[in-house]
C-alpha positions as CSV (number, residue, x, y, z in Angstrom):
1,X,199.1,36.9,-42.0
2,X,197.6,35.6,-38.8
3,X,196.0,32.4,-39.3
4,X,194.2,29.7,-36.8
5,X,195.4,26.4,-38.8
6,X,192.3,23.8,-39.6
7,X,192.8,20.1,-38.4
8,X,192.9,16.2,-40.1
9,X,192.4,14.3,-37.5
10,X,194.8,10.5,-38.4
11,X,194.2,8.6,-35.8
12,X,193.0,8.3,-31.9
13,X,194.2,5.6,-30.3
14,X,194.8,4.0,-26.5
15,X,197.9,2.6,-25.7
16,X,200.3,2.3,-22.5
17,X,203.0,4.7,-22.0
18,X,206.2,4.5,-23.2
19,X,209.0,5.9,-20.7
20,X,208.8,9.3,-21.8
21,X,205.5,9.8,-21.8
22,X,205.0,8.7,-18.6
23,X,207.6,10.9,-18.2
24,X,206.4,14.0,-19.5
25,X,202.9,13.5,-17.9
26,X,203.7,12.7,-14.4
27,X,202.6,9.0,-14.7
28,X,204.0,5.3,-14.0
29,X,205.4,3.8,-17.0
30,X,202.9,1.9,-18.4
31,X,199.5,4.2,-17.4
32,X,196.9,4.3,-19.7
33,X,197.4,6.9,-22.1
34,X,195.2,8.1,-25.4
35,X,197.4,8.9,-28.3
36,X,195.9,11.4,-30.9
37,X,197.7,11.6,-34.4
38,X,196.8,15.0,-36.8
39,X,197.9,17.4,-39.4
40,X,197.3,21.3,-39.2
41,X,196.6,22.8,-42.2
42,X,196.6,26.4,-42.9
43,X,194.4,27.0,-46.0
44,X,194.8,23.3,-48.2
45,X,198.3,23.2,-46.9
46,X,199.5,20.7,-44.1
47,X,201.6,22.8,-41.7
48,X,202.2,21.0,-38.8
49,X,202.4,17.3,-37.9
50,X,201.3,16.5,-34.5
51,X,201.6,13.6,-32.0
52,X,199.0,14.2,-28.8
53,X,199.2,11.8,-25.3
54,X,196.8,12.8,-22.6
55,X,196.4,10.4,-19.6
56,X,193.5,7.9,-20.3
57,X,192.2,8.8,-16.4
58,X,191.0,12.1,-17.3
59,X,189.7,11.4,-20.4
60,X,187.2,8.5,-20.3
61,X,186.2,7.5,-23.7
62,X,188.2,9.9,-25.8
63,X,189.3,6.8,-27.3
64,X,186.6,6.1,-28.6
65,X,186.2,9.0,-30.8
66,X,185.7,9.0,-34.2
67,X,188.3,11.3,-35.7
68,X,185.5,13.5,-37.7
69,X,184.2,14.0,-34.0
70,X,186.5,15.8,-32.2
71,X,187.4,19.3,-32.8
72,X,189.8,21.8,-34.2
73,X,190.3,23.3,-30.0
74,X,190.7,20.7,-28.3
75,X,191.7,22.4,-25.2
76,X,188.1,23.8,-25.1
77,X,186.8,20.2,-25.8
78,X,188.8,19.0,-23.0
79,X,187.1,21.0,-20.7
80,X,183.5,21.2,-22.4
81,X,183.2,17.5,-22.4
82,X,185.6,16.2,-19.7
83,X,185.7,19.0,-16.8
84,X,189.7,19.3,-17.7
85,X,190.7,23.3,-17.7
86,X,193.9,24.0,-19.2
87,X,195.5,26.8,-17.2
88,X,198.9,27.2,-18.8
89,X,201.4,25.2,-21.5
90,X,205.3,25.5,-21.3
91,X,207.2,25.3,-24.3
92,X,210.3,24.2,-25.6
93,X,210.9,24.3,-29.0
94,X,214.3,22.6,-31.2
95,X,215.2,22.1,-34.8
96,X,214.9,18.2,-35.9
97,X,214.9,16.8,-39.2
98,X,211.9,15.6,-41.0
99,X,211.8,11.8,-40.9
100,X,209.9,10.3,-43.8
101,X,206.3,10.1,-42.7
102,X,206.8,13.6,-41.6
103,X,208.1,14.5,-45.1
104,X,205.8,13.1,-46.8
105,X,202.9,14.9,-44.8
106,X,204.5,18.1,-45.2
107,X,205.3,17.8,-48.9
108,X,209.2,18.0,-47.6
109,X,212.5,16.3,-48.7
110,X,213.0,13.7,-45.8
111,X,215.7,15.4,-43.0
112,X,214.7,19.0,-44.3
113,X,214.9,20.7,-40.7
114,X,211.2,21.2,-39.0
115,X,210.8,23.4,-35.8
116,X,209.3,20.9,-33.6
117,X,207.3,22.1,-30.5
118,X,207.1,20.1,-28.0
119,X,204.8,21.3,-25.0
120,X,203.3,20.2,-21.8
121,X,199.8,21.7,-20.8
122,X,198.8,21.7,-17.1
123,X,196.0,21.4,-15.3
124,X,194.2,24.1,-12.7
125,X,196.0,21.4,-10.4
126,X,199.3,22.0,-12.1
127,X,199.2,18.5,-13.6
128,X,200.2,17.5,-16.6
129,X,197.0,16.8,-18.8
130,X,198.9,16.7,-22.2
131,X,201.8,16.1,-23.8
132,X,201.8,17.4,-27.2
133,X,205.0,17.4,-30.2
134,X,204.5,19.3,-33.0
135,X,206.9,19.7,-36.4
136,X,206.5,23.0,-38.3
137,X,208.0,23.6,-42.0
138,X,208.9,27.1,-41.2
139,X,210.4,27.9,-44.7
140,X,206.8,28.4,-45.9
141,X,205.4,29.4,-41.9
142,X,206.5,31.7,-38.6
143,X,205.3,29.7,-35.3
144,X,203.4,32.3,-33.2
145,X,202.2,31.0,-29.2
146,X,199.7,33.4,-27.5
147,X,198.6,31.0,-24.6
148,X,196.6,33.0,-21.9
């Protein structure tokens, strides 16, 4: 059954990126970044796990959320609130296994293989706006992508 999974925001934070951050998101080591913790539930059951960087520069104050205030889509919020238009996403997408945060999240055995996606959305500019890694159980769940 096709399902659009519901959201737990854990935490929003700012930080300074790490190397592959910058990396991912066409910055200097060290930029300002926002990092955005949450589960994915489909139903009452976590399904994903994942870990969100944007660049701090386009989104002013985003830190400063309070979890229960940002939404489900946050592509759309990205652009509603802070002009940003997603205009396409590129995938890749690798079996890891679960480490013990993840696990526990997901109701799992720590090192029980996950799908993780790991995906870079771009701009209208074609620049990086978000780096985003999610881990899927996919014994219980098939991934699907339709990003138009």
């Amino acid at each position: 059954e096709r399902a659009l999974p519901s959201h737990r925001m854990l935490s929003v934070r700012a930080a300074r990126a790490d190397a592959r951050e910058a990396a991912r998101l066409a910055l200097e080591s060290g930029a300002a970044v926002i990092r955005l913790k949450r589960l994915r539930l489909l139903g009452d059951r976590v399904a994903l796990v994942e870990r969100i960087t944007v660049p701090a520069s386009l989104f002013p104050g985003l830190a400063d959320s309070k979890h229960a205030d940002l939404p489900n889509e946050l592509y759309r919020h990205y652009e509603i609130v802070y002009g940003v238009t997603v205009a396409r996403a590129v995938e890749r997408l690798k079996a890891v296994a679960a480490s013990a945060e993840e696990a526990a999240a997901l109701a799992l055995m720590p090192g029980t293989p996950l799908l993780e996606i790991d995906r870079v959305a771009y701009g209208l500019d074609g620049k990086p706006v978000e780096w985003r890694r999610s881990r899927c159980d996919t014994a219980r769940h098939h991934y699907l992508s339709e990003i138009v």
